[in-house]
N, C-alpha and C positions, 0 to 999 in steps of 0.2 A: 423116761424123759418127761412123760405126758405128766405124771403127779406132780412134780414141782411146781407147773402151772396150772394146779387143779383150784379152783377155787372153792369156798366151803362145800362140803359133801352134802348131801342133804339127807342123811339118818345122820351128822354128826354135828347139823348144826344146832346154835344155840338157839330154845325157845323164846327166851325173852328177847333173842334180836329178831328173829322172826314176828314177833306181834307189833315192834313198832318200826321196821323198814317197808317201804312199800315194795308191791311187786316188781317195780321199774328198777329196785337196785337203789344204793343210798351214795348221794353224790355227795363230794367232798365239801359243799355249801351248806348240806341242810345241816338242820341245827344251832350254826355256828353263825354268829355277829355279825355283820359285813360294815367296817366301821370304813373304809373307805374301798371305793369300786375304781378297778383300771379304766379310765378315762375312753370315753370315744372322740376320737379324733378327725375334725373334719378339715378335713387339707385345702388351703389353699394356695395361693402364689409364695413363695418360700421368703420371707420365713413363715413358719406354721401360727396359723390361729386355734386354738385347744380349746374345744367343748369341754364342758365340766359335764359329767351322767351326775343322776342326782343320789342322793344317797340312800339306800333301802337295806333293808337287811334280807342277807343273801351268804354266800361264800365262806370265808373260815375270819376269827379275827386276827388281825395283822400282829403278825410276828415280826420279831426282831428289828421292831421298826419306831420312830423316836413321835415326839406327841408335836412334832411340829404342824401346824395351822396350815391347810389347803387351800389354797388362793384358787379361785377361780376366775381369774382376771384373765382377760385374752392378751397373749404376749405380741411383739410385732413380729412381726415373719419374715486252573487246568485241569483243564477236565482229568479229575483223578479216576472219574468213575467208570465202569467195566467197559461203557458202551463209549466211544471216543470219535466214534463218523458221526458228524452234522446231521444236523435234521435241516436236508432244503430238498427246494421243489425247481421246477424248471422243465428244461426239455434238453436235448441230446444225452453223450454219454456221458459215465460217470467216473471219473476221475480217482482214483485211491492211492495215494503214497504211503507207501509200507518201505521200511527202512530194508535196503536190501535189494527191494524189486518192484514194478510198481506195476500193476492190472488193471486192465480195462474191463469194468464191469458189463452187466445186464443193461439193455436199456433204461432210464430211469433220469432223475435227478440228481445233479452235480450236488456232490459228498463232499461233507468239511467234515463235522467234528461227531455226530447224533445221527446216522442215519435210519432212514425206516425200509420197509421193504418197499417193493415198487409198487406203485398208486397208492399210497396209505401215507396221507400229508398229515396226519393227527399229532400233536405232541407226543412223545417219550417221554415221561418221569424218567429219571437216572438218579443211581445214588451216588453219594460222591467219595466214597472209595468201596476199589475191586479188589477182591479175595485172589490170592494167590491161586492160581492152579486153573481159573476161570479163563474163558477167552476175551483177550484185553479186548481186541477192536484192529482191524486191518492196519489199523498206523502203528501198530507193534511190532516190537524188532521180531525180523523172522532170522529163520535157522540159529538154536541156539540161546535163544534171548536168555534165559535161568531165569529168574526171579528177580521183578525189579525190571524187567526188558535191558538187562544190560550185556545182552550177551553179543558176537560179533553174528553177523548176518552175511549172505553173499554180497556180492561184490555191488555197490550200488548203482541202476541205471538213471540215465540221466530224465529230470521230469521231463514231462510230455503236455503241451499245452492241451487244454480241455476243452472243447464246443459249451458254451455257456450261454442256455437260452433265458429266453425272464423270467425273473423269479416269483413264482405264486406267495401269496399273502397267506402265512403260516399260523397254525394257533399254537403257537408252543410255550407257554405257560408255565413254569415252573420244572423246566429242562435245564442241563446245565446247560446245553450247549445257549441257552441265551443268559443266563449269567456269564456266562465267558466272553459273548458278546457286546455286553452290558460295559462290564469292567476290564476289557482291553481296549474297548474304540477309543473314538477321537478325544471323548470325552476326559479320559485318563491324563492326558497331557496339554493338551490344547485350549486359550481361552474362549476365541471363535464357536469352540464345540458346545463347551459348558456354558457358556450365555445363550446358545442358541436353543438348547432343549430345556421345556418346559415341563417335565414332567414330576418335578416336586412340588410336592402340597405346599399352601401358602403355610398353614401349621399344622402340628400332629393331633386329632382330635381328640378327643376324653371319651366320645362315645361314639358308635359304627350300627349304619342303618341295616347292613351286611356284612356277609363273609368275604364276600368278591371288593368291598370298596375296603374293610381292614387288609387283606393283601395289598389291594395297589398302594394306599398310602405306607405300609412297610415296604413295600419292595424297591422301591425308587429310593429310600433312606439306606436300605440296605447294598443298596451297589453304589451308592455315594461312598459310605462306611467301607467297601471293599476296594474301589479304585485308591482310597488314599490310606487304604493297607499296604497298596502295590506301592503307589511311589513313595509314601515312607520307610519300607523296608530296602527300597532302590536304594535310596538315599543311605542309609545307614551303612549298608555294605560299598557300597561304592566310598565314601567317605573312606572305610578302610582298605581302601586300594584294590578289593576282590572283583576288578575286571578283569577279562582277558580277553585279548588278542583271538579276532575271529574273521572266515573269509566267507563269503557267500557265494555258496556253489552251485545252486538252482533255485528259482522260485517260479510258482506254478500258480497261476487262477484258480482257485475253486468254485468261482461265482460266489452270489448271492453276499459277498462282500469279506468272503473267508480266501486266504492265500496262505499257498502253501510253500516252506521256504525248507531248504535243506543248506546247514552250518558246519564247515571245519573250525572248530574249536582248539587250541592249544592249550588244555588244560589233562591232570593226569586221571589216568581214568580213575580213581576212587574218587572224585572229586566232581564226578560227572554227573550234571543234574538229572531226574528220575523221569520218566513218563509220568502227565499230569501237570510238573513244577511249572510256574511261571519264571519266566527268564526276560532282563530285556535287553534292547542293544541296539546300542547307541552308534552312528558314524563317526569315531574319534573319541577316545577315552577320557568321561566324566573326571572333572576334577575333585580330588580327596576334601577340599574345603568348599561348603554348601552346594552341593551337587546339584540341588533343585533349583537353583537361582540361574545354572548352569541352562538349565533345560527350559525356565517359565522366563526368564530373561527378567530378573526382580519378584515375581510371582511366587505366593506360598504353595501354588498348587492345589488351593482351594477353591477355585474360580473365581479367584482375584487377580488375577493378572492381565496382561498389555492384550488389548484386541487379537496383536499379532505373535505365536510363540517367537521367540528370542533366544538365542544360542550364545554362544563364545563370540565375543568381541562386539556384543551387542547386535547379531544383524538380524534379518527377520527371516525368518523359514520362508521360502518360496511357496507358493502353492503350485501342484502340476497334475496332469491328469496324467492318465494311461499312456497317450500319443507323445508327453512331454519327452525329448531324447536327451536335454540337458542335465545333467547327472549334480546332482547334491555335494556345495562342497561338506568338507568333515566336519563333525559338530551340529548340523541341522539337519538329523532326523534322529526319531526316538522310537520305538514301540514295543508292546510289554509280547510275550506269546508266550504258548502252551507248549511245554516240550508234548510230542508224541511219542516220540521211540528216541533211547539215546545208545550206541556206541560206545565200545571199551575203543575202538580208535579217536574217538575225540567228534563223532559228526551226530548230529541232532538233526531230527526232524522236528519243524515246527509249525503252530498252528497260528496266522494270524491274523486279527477282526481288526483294523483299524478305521474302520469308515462308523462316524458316528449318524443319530436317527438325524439329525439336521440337515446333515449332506449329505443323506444317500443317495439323493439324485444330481450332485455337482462334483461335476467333475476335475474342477480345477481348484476344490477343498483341499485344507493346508490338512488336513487328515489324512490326507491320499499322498502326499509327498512322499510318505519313509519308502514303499515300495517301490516308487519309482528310483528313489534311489539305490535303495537295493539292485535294483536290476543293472545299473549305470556305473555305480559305486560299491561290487561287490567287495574290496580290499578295505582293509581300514575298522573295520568293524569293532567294539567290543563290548562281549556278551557279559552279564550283572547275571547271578544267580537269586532271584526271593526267595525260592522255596515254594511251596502246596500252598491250598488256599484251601485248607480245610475246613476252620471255625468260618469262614462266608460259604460254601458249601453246606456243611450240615445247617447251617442257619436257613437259609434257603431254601432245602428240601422240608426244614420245618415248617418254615413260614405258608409254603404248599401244600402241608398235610394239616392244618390246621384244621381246615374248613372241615373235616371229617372227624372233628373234636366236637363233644357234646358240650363239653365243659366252653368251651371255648365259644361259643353261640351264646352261653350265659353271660360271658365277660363281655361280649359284644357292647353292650350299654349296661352298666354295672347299676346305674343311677335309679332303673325300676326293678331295683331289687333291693333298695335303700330300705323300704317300708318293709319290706321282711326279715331286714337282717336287725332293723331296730326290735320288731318282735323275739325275732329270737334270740337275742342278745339279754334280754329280759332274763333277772335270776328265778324268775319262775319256769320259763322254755327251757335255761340250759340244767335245771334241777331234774326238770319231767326229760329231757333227753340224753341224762348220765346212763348209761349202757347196764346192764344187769349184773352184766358178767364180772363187772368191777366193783364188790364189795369189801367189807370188810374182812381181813385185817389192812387188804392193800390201800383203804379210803384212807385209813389211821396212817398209812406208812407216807399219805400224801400230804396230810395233812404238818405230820410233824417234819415234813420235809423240804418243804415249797411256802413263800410267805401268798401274803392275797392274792396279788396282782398276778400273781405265777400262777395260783389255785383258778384263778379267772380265763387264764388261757388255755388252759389246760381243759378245764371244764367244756370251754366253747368248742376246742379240737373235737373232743370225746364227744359234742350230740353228734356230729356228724355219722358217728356210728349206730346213730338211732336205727331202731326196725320199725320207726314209724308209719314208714315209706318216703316214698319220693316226691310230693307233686312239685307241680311247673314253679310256686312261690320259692322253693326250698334255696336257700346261699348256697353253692357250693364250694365254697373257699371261705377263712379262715385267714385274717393277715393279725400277726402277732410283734409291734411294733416294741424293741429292745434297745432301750438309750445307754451310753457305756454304764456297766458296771453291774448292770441290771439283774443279771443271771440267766440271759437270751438263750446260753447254750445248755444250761442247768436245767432251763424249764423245757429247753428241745427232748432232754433225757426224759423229764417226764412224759413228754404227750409220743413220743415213742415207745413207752412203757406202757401207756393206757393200750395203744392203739396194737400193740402185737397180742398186749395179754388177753383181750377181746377179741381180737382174729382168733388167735388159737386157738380158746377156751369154746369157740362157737364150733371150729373145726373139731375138735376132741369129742364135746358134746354127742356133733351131728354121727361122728366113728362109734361111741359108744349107743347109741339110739340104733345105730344103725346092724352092732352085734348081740342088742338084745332080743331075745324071741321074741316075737308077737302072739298074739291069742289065735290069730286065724289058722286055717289047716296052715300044714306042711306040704304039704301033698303038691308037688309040681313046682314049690318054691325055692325060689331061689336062693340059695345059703351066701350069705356078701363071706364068709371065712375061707369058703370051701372057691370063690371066685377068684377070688386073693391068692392065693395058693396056686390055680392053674396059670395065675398071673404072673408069678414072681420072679421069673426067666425073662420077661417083657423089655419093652425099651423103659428110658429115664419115665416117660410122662405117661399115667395113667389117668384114668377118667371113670371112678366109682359112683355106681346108683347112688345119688340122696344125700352126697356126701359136699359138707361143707368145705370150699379151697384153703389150704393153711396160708396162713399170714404172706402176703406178697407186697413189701411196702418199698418204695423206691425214694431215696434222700440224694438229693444232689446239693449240689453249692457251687459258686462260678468261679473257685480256685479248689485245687490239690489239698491247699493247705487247713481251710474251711472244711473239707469233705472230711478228711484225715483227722480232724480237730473230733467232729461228732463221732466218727469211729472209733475212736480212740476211749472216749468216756465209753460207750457203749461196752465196749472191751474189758474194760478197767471194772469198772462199777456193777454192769449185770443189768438185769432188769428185775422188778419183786413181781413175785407169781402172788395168787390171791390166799394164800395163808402165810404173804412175809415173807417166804424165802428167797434168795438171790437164784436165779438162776442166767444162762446167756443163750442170746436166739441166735440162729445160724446166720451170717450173716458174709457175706465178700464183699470185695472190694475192686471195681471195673475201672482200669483206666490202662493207658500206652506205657511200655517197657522205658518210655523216655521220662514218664512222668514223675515229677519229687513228690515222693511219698516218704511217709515217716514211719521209722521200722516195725513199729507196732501194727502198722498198717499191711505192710508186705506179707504177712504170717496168714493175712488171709486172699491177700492178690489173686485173682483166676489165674493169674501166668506162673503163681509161685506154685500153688494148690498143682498145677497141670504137671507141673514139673514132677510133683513129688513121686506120680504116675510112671512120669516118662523117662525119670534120669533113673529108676529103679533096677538094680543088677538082676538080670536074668533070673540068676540062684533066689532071690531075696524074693522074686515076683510068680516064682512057681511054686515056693513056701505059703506067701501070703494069698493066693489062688486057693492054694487047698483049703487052706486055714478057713477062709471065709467062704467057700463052697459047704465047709461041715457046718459053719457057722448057721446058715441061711435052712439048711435041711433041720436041726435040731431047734431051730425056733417055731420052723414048720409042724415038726411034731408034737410041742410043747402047742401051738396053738389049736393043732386038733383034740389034744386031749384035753384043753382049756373049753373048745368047743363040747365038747360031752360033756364035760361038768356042768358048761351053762343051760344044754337042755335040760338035765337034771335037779340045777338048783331051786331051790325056793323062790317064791315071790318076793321077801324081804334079802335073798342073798343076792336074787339078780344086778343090783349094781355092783355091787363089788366085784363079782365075776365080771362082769362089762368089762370093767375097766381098767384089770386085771389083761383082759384078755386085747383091749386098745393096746395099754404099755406095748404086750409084746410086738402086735402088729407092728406097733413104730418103731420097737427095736428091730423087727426082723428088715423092715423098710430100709432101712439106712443101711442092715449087712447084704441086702438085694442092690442097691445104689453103689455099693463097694464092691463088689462082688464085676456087677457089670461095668464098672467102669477097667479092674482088672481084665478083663475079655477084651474091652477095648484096644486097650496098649498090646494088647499079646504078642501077634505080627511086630510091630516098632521095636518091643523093649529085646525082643529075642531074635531081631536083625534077619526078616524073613524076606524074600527078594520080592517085591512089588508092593510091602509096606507105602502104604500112602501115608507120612507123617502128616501133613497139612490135613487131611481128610480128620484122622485123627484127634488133631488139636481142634479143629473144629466140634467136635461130636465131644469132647468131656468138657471144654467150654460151654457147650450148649449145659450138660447137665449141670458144671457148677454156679451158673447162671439161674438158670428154670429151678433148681430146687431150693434157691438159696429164701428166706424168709425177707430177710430183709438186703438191700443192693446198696451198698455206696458209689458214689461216683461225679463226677464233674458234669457241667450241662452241656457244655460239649459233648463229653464222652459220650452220653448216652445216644450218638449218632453211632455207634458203633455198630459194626455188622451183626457181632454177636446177639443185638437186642430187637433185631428181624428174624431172625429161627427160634420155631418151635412158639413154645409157652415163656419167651426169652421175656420178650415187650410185652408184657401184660399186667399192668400198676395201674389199679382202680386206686390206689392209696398212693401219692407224692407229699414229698417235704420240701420246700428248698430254702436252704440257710441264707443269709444274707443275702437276701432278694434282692433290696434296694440295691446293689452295687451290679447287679445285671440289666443289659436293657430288657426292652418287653420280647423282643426276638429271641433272642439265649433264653428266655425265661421257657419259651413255649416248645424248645426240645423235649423235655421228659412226659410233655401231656400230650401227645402223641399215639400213646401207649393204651389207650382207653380211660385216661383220669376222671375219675367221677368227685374224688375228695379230695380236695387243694390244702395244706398251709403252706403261706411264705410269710418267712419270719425275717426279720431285717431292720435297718433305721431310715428311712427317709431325708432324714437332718445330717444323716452322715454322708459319709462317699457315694457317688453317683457311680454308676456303670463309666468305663474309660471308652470315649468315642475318643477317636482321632481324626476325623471331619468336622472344619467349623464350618461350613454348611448344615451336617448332620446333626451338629450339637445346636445351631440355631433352630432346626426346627426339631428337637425336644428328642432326638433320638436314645441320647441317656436316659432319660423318664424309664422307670422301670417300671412292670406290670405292679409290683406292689402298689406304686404310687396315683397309678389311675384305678385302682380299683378304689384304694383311700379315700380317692377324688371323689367317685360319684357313687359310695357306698359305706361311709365313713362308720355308718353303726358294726359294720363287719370288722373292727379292727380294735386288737384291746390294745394297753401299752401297759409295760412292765415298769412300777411307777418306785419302785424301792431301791437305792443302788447303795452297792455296799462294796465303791472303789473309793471315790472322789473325798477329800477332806471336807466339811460343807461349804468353805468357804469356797471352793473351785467348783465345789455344786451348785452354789447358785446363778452364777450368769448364765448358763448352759438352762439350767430349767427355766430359768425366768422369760430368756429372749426366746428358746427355742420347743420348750413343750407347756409353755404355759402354765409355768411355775408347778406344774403337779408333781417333779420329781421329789422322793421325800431321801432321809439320811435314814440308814439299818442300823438298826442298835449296834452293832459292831466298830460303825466308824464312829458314830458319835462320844462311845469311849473309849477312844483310841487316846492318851496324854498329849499335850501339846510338845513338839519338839522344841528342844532348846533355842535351834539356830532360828528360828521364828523370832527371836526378838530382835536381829538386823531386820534393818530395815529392806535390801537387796532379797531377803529369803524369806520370805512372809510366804503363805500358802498359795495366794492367786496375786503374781504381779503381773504387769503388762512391760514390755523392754521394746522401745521405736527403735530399732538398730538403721538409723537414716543412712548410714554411709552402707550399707549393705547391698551386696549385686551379686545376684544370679545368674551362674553361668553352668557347662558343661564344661567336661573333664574329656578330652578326646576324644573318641568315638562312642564314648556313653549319652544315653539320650537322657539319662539323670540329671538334675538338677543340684548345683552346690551354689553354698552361699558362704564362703569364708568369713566374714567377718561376724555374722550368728554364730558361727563354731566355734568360732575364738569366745564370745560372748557366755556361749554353754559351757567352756571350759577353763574361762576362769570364774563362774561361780561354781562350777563343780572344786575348785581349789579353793575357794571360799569358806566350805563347809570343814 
């Protein structure tokens, strides 16, 4: 495997390239023309203003690209998580509803959702989903639960009020349990609530003094962005009629503003929402046409609505306290909660925070009504199922681990690092920072592969793998700006191409270095073959003296279908090792059993790969056992005999032997990785009684994970449990594809992991990340990381300025208003024939059609937008033709 990626040998390579490449390696620039350079782009208020860089020679000359004139005119421009008791403080007992039975704990403070042990008021981090098999949290269905807490439990006692003394001032910082508090208070429904808390920044800044003041101004955008996840997805299921009829059968004080509410539901148990889901429920069932108008009384539910919330028939929600005894008629009250524990009978435990930071200390807040009428108005009820609240969870816990981000202390103010990224932007930095390990033939294979502007980005990617060091000036991100048609995903193919074939080649190297003898005694030292070997029975992850880590490079995108797109070329096409040839790097693909993925994609899925493990017939897996037990032992002995030859050999045969004796290493490695992952399954596949399957799936997850080279996956996903175990999360190397359409929170899931080298490749001018708060989106929460680094470090950013989609005439409005005319036309489209039907006037290449009588509307309970009379418009010019 190792030779494919071997790059020239050095007794075989050529003298006369040897005299005129430098030591540093020959980058795809030297030499070559540089008749125009991809533009640095200095972002402002949209639409964009385009720097022209000047012109030098540098980089390769432009291929397939037409001799048009480069203007440089500036254009106009529930808690899912394991731990489920509250984090509060107080005095008396402590209170725990557990579905089934409820227990009076130790002395301590009154338990909602995060508890800590007693005297220990510190935040809990939590993560926001529990592994199977784990203990959920005392509000877990007892006796029975199965997986999922859905099992039936004893018979259930009735709650028990709680002594609930004052509650101590908590630091809990980046717990769920105050996202959950966040995004079920009052705030969630109420206008009163929402005009009264001040805690959104007047705007989102460009640059951050700190780590502690970037958290707070995301974290208040981000429970904006999560409350109107909640009531937009109310709304949308409710619209299709998915209430049901529900009674209320206890609810219980938790203090510190949490209550606890236990639900008979009439719905069938497969249907029954999960521990964690948010659910809400309303006194009287939400009507199917605009539910939300239902609830804010004309209100978008963006904190625009009436002083006073407004229900059915226009009246106004009472406000009441604790003491009030007059009961809520139906229709005025609302509140979102956490399932805890749910029942194959139909009864849910739940978790509910409805008092917002305005009025925690007023009692007679229209925030405080829904419980009282719960307690008055148990009949009548009906429960809305959301669903989990995952992507505001893992966002969340990102947003939290941030600050233990090196990388992310550098983006803090990206603007004093303007002046270094203009240096090394320079085609003299990114020539002296082309990596070694990437010469020729593979420089040749780039060059006739890739036009300028592509050789430009590529090249900038690649210093970052300089061995020059680190200091404090150094960029460490890379924004690669792809206007349509550009070849944004062709050039992603190369700079993953640069960046594995230099991991590995540095990893092979450091193997072969590491099996050739040295001059000094023997005597006492230690043999790295003869280590290896006592090794080879080990777990998945080892740890070799001196030895450089193979390729770990982690690629996300903020859809399935973006991730799936790079995987797929990756797959298809290969990557060239440094003498030309194709070869393909090991690579999976992480994402949920629910997620659309495309079939070429699934062939490397962890869930598929585990499968092939674990659906394996007994017969089939005690065959393949043996087979690679002989396998593992016969590579062993070929490399001991390899080892004598190499004490043996010559000074001019020593590499050859090396690396010789590498291959086999890596071939024996991968039958030791097979081998132990067969041991794994063994119990599972051959139905032995105490088989722990989830233990199981966890442990070849881990290794198909940890050994993979390279990970695809969603920026989501990579909150996944999986990439907390072991050598799982460990990506000094991220990509992430169409940045711009991510905000800067989703953006900051995969650098987590210890990123030290960033690209985000994307458009700016195109789609923005999808908020669904017009609060959120007034104060800039769409802005994606690409675009504020843009903002205050613009020399860090090339653009890919050749497109070879658009007829020119449809190229040019788009370049002129929006990149400042630098987009050119690729010899391709430029001779392309004129179509006949271009000589109507209706069919010309770029026309514009006012379609005035045209109106947007929705289709049923699709939240899609249609416009009939455009559709009509598109179809009779498509009958036109």
């Amino acid at each position: 495997m190792a030779s494919r990626r071997q790059v020239v040998v050095d007794d075989e390579s050529d003298d006369s390239d040897n005299e005129t490449q430098p030591d540093q390696g020959v980058s795809p620039s030297q030499g070559q023309a540089r008749e125009a350079v991809a533009p640095r782009i200095k972002p402002v208020s949209r639409p964009r203003t385009m720097e022209v860089a000047p012109s030098t020679e540098s980089l390769a000359k432009p291929t397939n690209t037409s001799s048009q004139p480069r203007s440089q005119s500036q254009a106009p421009k529930g808690s899912s998580h394991p731990k489920l008791n509250s984090l509060l403080s107080g005095s008396g007992k402590r209170t725990l509803i557990k579905a089934g039975s409820i227990r009076m704990s130790a002395q301590g403070a009154p338990a909602g959702v995060a508890g800590l042990q007693r005297g220990n008021s510190r935040a809990m981090s939590v993560e926001p989903e529990a592994d199977a098999g784990e203990e959920v949290s005392d509000l877990a269905p007892a006796g029975g639960a199965g997986e999922g807490g859905r099992g039936e439990g004893p018979k259930a006692e009735p709650l028990k009020r709680a002594a609930v003394g004052r509650t101590a001032k908590r630091h809990d910082a980046g717990t769920m349990e105050r996202l959950e508090r966040e995004t079920l208070g009052g705030r969630l429904w109420f206008g009163p609530c929402q005009t009264g808390n001040t805690d959104l920044p007047e705007e989102l800044p460009t640059s951050f003094r700190t780590v502690d003041e970037y958290i707070t101004a995301f974290e208040a955008l981000l429970f904006e962005e999560a409350r109107e996840g909640i009531r937009g997805e109310w709304a949308v299921r409710a619209s299709m009629g998915r209430s049901y009829e529900s009674d209320i059968t206890d609810v219980e004080d938790l203090g510190s503003g949490w209550t606890g509410v236990r639900v008979q539901t009439r719905r069938s148990p497969d249907e029954m929402p999960r521990p964690g889901d948010v659910v809400v429920l309303t006194l009287g069932r939400p009507p199917q046409h605009n539910p939300l108008s239902f609830v804010t009384g004309g209100s978008d539910g963006n904190g625009r609505g009436n002083k006073r919330q407004r229900l059915d028939n226009g009246s106004a929600a009472p406000t009441a306290s604790e003491d009030n005894q007059a009961a809520c008629p139906p229709g005025q009250a609302i509140a979102a909660a956490i399932v805890r524990a749910a029942k194959r009978s139909g009864e849910l435990t739940l978790g509910l925070f409805t008092v917002c930071g305005a009025h925690r200390n007023d009692t007679t807040a229209i925030c405080r009504s829904v419980v009282t009428a719960m307690r008055h108005s148990p009949k009548g009820w009906f429960l809305v199922p959301v669903g989990a609240q995952i992507t505001s969870q893992r966002e969340y816990v990102a947003l939290h681990k941030a600050g233990t981000s090196p990388l992310l202390r550098a983006m803090l103010a990206p603007s004093e690092l303007e002046e270094a990224a203009a240096v090394a932007s320079t085609p003299e930095s990114t020539s002296a920072a082309w990596p070694p390990e990437a010469q020729r033939p593979f420089v040749d294979h780039l060059r006739k592969t890739y036009d300028f502007s592509q050789l430009l980005a590529i090249e900038r990617c690649a210093a970052h793998l300089s061995q020059r060091g680190e200091g404090k000036n150094v960029v460490p991100w890379a924004l690669i700006q792809g206007p349509p048609g550009t070849g944004k995903t062709h050039t992603v193919l190369g700079i993953l191409n640069v960046w594995h074939l230099v991991h590995f080649q540095r990893y092979y190297e450091s193997l072969v270095e590491q099996l050739t003898p040295s001059d000094e005694p023997t005597t006492g030292h230690r043999n790295l073959v003869h280590e290896i070997t006592a090794q080879m029975m080990s777990a998945f992850e080892r740890s070799l003296p001196g030895l450089v880590p193979k390729p770990r490079i982690l690629v996300c995108a903020p859809s399935n279908a973006a991730a799936d797109e790079l995987l797929q070329r990756v797959m298809n096409a290969g990557f060239i090792d440094g003498n030309g040839n194709v070869y393909r790097p090991s690579v999976v693909r992480v994402g949920s059993e629910d997620a659309p993925m495309a079939e070429r994609a699934r062939a490397v899925w962890v869930d598929f790969l585990m499968s092939q493990y674990l659906d394996m017939p007994p017969a089939e897996h005690g065959a393949r056992l043996q087979q690679c037990q002989g396998e593992v032992l016969k590579l062993s002995r070929e490399i001991g005999q390899l080892q004598q030859g190499l004490q043996e050999a010559s000074e001019a045969e020593l590499p050859h032997h090396a690396r010789v004796l590498a291959h086999k290493h890596e071939a024996r490695d991968k039958a030791i990785l097979h081998l132990t992952r067969l041991q794994e399954v063994h119990a599972v596949v051959n139905r032995h009684p105490g088989a722990n399957l989830r233990q199981v799936r966890d442990s070849l997850e881990v290794s198909f994970v940890a050994e993979a080279e390279m990970v695809f996956t969603t920026l989501s996903s990579t909150g996944r449990k999986v990439f907390e175990r072991g050598t799982c999360g460990r990506f000094h190397t991220v990509l992430i594809d169409e940045a711009a359409q991510s905000s800067e929170i989703a953006a900051l899931q995969p650098l987590t992991f210890g990123c030290k080298r960033l690209v985000l490749v994307g458009d700016p001018q195109q789609l923005p990340a999808t908020v669904k708060s017009i609060v959120a989106q007034r104060l800039q929460l769409q802005r994606s990381l690409f675009e504020r680094l843009q903002m205050g470090a613009p020399s860090s950013a090339s653009m890919l300025s050749v497109q070879y989609r658009m007829h020119p005439s449809i190229r040019e409005f788009p370049s002129r208003y929006f990149y400042g005319g630098r987009l050119q036309d690729g010899a391709s489209v430029v001779a392309l024939p004129a179509e006949v039907f271009y000589e109507a006037s209706l069919l010309k290449p770029y026309v514009v059609f006012d379609v005035a009588r045209g109106v947007e509307a929705r289709r049923g309970a699709s939240t899609s937008l249609t416009n009939q009379a455009e559709a009509d418009l598109a179809a009779a010019l498509f009958l036109e033709l």
